[in-house]
C-alpha angles and dihedrals in degrees: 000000000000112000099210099189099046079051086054090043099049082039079058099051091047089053090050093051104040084054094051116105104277101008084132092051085094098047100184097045086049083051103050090048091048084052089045084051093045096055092033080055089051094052091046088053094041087053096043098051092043088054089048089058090043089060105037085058098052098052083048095059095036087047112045109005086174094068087048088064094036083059098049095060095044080053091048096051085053102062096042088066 
């Protein structure tokens, strides 16, 4: 299971060290840990968005049960055409 927090925390370290005095000086190991921060950002945004819909859809179906049905048959009627 994805430990979000450990991921923002490691997102956190790598932003602390990329900004410290010669952290350029070894290009190619300053390379490889921006491309480890760019996928373990991408991971991050890909978690946080999925648990916003998550959400969204939860309060939806604890909220209005009747436009949830309302949707499945427009949804329905869509894939029928």
């Amino acid at each position: 299971m994805i430990n979000i927090k450990e991921l923002q925390n490691k997102l956190a370290e790598i932003d602390e060290r990329s900004s410290a005095p010669g952290f350029w000086d070894n290009n190619q190991k300053a390379s490889a840990l921006m491309q480890e921060r760019q996928s373990t950002e991408s991971i991050v945004t890909f978690y946080l968005h999925f648990e916003d819909q998550v959400k969204f859809y939860q309060e939806l179906m604890e909220s209005s049960p009747e436009e949830l049905d309302a949707l499945a048959s427009d949804l329905e009627q869509l894939s029928s055409e």
